[in-house]
C-alpha positions in Angstrom: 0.0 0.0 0.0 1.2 3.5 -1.0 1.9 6.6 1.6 0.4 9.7 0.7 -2.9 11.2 1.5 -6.1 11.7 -0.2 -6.9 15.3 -0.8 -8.9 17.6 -3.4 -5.8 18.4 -4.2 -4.2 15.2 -5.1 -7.5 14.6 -6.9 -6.7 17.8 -9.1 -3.2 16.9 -9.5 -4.1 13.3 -10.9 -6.5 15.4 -13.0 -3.8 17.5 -14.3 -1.5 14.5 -14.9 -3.7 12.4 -16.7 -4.9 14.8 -18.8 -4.5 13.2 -22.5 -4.0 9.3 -20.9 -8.2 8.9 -20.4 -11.4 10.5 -21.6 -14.1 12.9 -19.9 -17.0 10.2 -20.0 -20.7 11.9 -20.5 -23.6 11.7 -18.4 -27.1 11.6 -20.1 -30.2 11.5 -18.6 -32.3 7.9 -18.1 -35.1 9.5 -20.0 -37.5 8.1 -21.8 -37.5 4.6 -20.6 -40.2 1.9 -21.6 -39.8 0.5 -18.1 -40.1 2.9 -15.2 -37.4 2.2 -12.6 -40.7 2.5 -9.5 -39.2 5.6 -8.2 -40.6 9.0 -8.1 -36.8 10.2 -8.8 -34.9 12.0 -11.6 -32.0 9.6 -12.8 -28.8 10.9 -14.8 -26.3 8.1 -15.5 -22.7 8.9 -15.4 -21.2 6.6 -18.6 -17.9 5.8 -17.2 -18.5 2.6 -18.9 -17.4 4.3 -21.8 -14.1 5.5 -20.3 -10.7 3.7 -22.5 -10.7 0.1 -21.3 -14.1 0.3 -20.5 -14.1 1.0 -17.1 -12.6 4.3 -14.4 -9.8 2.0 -13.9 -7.3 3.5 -16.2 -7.8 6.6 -14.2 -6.0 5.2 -11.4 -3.4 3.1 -13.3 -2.7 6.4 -15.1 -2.3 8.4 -11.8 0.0 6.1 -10.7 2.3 6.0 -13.7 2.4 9.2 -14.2 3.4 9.8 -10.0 6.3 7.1 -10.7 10.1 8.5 -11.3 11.5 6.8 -14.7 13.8 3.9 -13.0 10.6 2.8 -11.2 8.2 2.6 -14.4 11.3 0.8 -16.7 11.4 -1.9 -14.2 7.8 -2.9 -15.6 4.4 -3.3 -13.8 2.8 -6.0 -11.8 -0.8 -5.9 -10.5 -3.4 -8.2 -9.2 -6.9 -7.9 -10.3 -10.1 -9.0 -10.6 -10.3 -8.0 -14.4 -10.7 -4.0 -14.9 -7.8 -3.4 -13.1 -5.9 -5.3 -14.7 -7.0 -3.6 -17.7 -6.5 0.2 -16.5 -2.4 -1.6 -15.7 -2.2 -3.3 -18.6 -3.2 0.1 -20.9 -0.6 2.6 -18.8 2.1 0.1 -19.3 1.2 0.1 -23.3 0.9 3.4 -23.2 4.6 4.1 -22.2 6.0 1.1 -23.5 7.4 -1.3 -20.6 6.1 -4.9 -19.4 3.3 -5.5 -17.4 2.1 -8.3 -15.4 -1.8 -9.0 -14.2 -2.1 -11.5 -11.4 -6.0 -13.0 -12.0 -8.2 -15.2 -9.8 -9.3 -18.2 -12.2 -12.9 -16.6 -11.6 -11.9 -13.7 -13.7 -14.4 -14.0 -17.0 -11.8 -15.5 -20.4 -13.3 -11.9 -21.7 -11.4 -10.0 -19.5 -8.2 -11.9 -19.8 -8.0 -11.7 -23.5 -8.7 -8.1 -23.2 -5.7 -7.5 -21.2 -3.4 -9.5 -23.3 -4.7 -7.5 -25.9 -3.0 -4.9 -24.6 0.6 -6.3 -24.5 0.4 -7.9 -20.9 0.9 -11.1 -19.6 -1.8 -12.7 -17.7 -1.1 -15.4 -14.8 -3.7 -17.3 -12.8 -3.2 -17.5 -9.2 -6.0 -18.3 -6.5 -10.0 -18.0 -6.5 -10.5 -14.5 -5.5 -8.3 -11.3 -5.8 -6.9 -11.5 -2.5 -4.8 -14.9 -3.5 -3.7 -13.3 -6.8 -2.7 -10.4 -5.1 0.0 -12.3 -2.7 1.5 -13.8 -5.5 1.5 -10.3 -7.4 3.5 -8.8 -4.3 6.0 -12.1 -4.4 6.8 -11.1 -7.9 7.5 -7.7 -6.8 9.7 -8.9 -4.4 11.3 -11.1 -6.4 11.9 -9.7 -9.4 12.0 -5.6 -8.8 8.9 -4.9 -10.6 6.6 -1.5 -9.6 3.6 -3.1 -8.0 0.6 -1.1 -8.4 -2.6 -2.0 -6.0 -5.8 -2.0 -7.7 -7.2 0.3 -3.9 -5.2 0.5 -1.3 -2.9 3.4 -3.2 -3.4 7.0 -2.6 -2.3 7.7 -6.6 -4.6 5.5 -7.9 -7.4 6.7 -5.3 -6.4 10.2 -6.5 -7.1 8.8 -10.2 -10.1 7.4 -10.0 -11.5 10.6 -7.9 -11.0 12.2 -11.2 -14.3 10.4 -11.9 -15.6 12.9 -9.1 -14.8 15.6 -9.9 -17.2 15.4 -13.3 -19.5 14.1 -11.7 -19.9 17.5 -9.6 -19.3 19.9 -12.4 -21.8 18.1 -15.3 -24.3 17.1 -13.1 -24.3 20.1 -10.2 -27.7 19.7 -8.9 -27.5 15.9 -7.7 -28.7 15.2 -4.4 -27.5 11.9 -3.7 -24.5 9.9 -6.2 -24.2 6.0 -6.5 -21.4 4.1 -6.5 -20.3 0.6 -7.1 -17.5 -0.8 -4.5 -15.0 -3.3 -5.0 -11.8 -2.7 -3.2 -13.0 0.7 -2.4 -10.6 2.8 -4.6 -13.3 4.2 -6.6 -15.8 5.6 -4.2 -12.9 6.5 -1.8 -11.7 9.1 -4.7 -15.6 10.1 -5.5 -16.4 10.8 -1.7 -13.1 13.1 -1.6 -13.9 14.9 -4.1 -17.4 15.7 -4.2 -17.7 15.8 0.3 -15.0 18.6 -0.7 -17.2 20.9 -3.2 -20.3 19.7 -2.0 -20.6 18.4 1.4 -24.3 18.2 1.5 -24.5 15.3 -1.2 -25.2 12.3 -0.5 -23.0 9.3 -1.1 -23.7 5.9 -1.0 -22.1 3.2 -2.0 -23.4 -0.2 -3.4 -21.7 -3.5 -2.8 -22.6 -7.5 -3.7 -24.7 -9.2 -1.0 -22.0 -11.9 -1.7 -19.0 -9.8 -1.3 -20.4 -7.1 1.4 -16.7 -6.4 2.1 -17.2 -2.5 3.7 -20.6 -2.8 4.5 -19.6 -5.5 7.0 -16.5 -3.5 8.2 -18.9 -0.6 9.1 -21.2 -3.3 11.0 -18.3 -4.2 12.9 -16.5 -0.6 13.1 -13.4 -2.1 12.0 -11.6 -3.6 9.1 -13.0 -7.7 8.5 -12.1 -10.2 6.5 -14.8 -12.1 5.0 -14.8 -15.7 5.2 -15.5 -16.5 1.9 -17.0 -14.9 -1.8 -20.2 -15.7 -3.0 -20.8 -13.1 -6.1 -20.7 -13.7 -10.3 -19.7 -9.9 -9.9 -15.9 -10.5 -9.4 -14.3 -6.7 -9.4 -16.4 -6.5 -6.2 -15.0 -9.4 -4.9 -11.9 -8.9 -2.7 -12.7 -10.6 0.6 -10.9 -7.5 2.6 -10.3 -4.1 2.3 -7.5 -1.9 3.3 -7.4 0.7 6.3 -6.7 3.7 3.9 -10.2 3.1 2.1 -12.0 2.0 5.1 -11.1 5.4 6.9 -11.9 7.9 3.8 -15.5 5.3 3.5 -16.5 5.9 7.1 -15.4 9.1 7.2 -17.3 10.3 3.7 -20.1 7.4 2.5 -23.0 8.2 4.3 -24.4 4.4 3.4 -23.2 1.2 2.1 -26.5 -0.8 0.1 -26.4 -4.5 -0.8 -27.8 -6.0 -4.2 -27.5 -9.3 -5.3 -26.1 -10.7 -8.2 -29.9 -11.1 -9.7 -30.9 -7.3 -9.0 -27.9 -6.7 -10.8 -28.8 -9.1 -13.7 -32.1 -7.1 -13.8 -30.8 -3.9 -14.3 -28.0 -4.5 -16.6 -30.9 -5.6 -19.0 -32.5 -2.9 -18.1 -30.2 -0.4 -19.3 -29.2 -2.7 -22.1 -32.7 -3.0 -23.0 -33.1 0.9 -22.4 -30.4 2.8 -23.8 -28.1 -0.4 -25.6 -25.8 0.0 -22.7 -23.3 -2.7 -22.2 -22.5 -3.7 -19.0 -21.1 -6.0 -16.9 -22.5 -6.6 -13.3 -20.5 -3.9 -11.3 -21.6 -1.7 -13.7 -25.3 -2.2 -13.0 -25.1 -1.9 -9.4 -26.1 1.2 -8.7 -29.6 1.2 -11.4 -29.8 -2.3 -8.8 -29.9 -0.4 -5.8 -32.4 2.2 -7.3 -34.5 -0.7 -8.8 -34.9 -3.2 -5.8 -35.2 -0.3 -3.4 -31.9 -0.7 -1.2 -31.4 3.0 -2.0 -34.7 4.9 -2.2 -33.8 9.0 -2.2 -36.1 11.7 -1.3 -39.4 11.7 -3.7 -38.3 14.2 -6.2 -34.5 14.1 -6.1 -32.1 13.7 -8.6 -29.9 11.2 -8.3 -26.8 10.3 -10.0 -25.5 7.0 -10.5 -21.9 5.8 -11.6 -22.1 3.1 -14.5 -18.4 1.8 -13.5 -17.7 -0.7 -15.9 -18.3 -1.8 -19.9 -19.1 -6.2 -20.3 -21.3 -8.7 -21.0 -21.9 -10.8 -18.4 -24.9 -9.0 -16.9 -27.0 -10.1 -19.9 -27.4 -12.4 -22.3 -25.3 -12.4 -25.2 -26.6 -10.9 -28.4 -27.2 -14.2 -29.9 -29.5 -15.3 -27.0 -31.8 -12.1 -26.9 
């Protein structure tokens, strides 16, 4: 895990640094819609799915490469992930030219693997869940002097992805309460910085898998936990523990943590692939799950804002099949 501290400005240095390495993805509103989501709410969806790589993760693999001094980059890049990660690693090392290693669970979908050995890395198995991959990501570092980059527990990559954040606050300034998937809690550890910082009286809530409920047990317990075991399709919100840097900034700045399970998030990936021909994978539709089976119900009238995190195909049937 990295030093440093996660600040608005860090967030707007990352944003600085990055500038040219990933896209400003747009936000549209969920309107019209043959199927109402049963919510007397307005709904604008940010469309991070859309970002290079198809997820907010090269945001945070960009901050980081572009924080590291040049001996540190040429030694090449090793990373555990659960897929995007991996991805967001596997683009920054492209991008400048150097090796990169992902670490995957054997959960990880084949889609995601080729994808990152599309982009010049090589992929290795290790383990059943992110956590097993990441040990042996952090022997290799060890071993062979490679620049590890952690897919959360890292305030440049936290920096990066609150990137994601700061749009969200100046295309979409009169939400009320923002949605956000969590994995590791990288991504809604950067949002929560950001937005708590230029608008405090938002509300944030975060969304996790009822079979990875990683932070929302650790704010149960009012401590970090390690879950005894995965039970979720959606594997970027699968690590079975969290990190103390990410745990602090969530208790500090989420004001809830909502569970869905892997069907609610079935649900409403085909709903927004069925509404707007949005393609995404589970994570991606967890916050439209939250909205849609109720475990986040704002204030009749609101507007709410929710984070579509990642691009895939595994929250609906393939085109074939439809």
């Amino acid at each position: 895990m990295s030093g440093g501290t996660v600040s608005l400005e860090s967030i707007r240095a990352a944003s600085a640094r990055i500038d040219g390495y990933v896209s400003r993805t747009p936000v549209m509103a969920a309107l019209p819609v043959k199927v109402p989501l049963g919510l007397d709410v307005r709904l604008t969806l940010k469309l991070e799915c859309l970002q290079i790589v198809g997820s907010f993760k090269a945001r945070g693999a960009s901050a980081k490469l572009t924080s590291l001094d040049d001996a540190a980059v040429r030694r090449g890049l090793v990373t555990a992930s659960g897929g995007n990660h991996g991805l967001g690693v596997a683009y920054a090392g492209w991008r400048v030219g150097v090796p990169t290693r992902v670490y995957l669970p054997r959960s990880t979908p084949e889609a995601k693997a080729r994808q990152i050995a599309g982009w010049g890395a090589e992929v290795v198995y290790r383990g059943e869940v992110w956590d097993e991959a990441n040990r042996a990501a952090l022997a290799a570092a060890e071993a062979e002097g490679l620049t590890y980059v952690h897919a959360f527990a890292d305030a440049d990559v936290i920096s990066g992805q609150g990137t994601v954040g700061l749009e969200m606050v100046e295309d979409v300034p009169d939400a009320e309460v923002m949605l956000v998937a969590i994995g590791g809690g990288g991504l809604i550890s950067g949002i929560a910085t950001a937005v708590k910082a230029l608008r405090p009286e938002v509300r944030i809530v975060g969304v996790e898998a009822v079979g990875a409920p990683t932070l929302h047990a650790s704010l149960a317990a009012g401590e970090l936990v390690t879950l005894q075991k995965i039970e979720t399709a959606a594997g970027t919100l699968a690590p079975r523990r969290s990190a103390e840097l990410n745990f602090e900034i969530i208790r500090r700045l989420v004001d809830a943590v909502v569970l869905v399970s892997d069907d609610e998030m079935r649900k409403a990936a085909r709903w927004l692939w069925d509404e707007f021909a949005i393609a995404t994978e589970l994570s991606g539709a967890a916050t439209v799950a939250a909205l849609m089976s109720g475990a986040c119900r704002p204030p009749v009238g609101s507007h709410a804002l929710a984070l579509v995190c990642g691009a895939g195909s595994d929250g609906f049937p393939r085109p074939e099949a439809l």
